[in-house]
N, C-alpha and C positions, 0 to 999 in steps of 0.2 A: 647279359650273359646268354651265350649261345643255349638252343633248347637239348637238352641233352649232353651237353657238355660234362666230361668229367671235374669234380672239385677237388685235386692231390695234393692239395697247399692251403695252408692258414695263416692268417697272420692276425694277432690277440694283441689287445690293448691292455695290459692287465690294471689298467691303473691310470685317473689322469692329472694324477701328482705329478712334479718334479723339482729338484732342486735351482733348477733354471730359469729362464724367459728368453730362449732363443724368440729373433723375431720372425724366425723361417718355421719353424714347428709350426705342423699341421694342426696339432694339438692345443694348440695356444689359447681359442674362446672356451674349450674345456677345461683347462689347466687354468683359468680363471674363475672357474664355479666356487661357489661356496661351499657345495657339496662335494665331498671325496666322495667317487666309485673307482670300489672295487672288486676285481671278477674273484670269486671261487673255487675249492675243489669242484665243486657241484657244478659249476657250468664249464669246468672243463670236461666233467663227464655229460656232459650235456650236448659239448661240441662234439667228443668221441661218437655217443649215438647218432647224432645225423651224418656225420661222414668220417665211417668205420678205417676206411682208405686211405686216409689222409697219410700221405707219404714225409712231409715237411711242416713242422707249424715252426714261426718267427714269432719271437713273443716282446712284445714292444711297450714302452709305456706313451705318455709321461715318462716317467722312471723307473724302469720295474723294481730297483733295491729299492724303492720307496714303498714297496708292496711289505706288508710284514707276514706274510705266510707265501712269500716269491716261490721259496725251494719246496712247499708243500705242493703249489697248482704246480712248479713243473715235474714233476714226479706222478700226477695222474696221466702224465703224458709220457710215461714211459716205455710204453708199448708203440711210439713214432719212431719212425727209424730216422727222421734227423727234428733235431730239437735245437733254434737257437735263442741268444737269450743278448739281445742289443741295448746297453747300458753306457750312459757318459764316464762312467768309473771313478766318479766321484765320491758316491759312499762305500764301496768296496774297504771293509776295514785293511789295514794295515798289518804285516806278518802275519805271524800263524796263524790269526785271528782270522783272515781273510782267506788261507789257503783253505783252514777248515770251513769256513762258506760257501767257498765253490763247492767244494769236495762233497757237502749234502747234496747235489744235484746228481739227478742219471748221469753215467758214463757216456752215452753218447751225446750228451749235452756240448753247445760250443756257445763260446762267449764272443761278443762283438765287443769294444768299445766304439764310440762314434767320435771323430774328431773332427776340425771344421778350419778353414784354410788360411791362411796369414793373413788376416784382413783386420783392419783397426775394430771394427764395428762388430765384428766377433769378438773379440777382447772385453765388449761390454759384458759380456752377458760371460763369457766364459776365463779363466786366468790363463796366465801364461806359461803355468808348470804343465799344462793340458798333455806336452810331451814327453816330461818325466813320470807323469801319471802312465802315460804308456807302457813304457818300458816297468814300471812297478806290476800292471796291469797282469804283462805278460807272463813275468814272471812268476805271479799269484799264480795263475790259470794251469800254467806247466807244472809250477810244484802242488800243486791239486790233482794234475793228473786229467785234466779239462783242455777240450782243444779253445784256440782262440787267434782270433782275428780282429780287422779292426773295419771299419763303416769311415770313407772320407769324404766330405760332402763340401765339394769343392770343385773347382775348375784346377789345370795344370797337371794333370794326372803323370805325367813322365818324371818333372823335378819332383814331385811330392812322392813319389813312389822311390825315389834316388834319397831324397831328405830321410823316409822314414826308416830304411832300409841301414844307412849312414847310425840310426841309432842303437843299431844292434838285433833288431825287430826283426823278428821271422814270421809270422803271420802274416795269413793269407791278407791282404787288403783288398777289398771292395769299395768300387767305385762309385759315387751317386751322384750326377750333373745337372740333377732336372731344378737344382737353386741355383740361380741366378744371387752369390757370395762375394759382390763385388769385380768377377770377373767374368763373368756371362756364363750364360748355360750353353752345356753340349745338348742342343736339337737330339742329335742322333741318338746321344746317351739317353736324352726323353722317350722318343720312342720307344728305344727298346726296354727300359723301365715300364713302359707302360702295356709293352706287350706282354712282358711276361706276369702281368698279373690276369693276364685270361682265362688261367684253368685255378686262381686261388680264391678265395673268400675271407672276408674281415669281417672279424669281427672286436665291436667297440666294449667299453668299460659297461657299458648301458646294457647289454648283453642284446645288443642287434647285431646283426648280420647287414655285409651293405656288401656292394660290389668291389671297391676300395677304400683305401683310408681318407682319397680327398674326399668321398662324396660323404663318410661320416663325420668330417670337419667342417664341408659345407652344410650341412643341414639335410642333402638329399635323403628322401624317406626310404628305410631300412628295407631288405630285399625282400618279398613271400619267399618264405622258406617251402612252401609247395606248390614253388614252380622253379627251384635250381637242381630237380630229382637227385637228390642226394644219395648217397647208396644203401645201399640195403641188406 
């Protein structure tokens, strides 16, 4: 990380549970452990003190619904001016039950779900309602009063964007290329995925800071936190 550099983005592990075993999750020799971690109100005020500034934090798991105080750690963040919160949307309850779930989270709160591309070997790991879960998804989010989008971690982006769009789905979609899903990776989509984490900071379930989230799936050791001059 450049010396000097500003840090206006975060992205939080809160948790490295999840319902699944995608075999592409970064996650994956954590979400193995024996031990469940998970983060805090207190290290969300924690992250706030070193970086006051933080314009954006992404809150990711494992799972974050697999967090049982989810809507408590995003609510010490409600002094960020954008707050996201990227979920498979599999435990998201069903009706009212579900819209009152969202609905504890800050208003500027937005939801992702993440969905993952027509490919057999996907199917192990995830069902095939994944698309009606969607449209359920959105639906919760809106009648909560919560924005929401969706995370497509695939190649094909033009038909898949026509497919989702075909389901009655108005959220925004974001596109992620850097797996290689059976259909190859967008190079180009790599880099720029990877550019744009040069003015953010991760931080993991283990409450380290690291430069990304690959280098806290590979083992690379956690960043000094006094030497990224945080703000002050």
């Amino acid at each position: 990380m450049a010396d000097g550099e500003e840090i206006n983005r975060a992205e939080i592990s809160v948790t490295n549970e999840c319902v699944f075993a995608c075999y592409f999750c970064f996650m994956k020799k954590w979400r193995d452990m024996d031990e469940t971690l998970n983060l805090t109100e207190q290290d969300m005020q924690f992250l706030l003190e070193l970086f006051p500034d933080l314009k954006k934090i992404e809150v990711i798991g494992g799972e974050p619904l697999k967090h049982p105080r989810l809507a408590e750690i995003v609510n010490e963040l409600v002094g960020v001016p954008k707050v996201t919160v990227t979920t498979n949307g599999y435990l998201l309850p069903e009706g009212q039950e579900g819209v009152d779930y969202i609905a504890q989270f800050p208003e500027n709160t937005k939801f992702y779900m993440s969905l993952t591309s027509y490919h057999e070997r996907n199917y192990a790991v995830r069902n095939r309602d994944m698309w009606e879960q969607a449209v359920v998804f959105e639906q919760t989010c809106q009648a909560a009063g919560r924005g929401n989008g969706f995370l497509y971690v695939g190649p094909d982006k033009v038909q898949k964007l026509d497919f989702i769009r075909g389901l009655g789905i108005t959220g925004k979609v974001r596109f992620n290329d850097v797996y290689d899903l059976g259909g190859g990776a967008d190079v180009e989509g790599a880099k720029e995925y990877t550019h744009n984490l040069s003015n953010r900071i991760f931080m993991g379930p283990n409450v380290q800071f690291y430069k990304t989230a690959r280098d806290f799936s590979q083992g690379i050791n956690p960043l000094d936190l006094t030497q990224l001059n945080p703000q002050t």
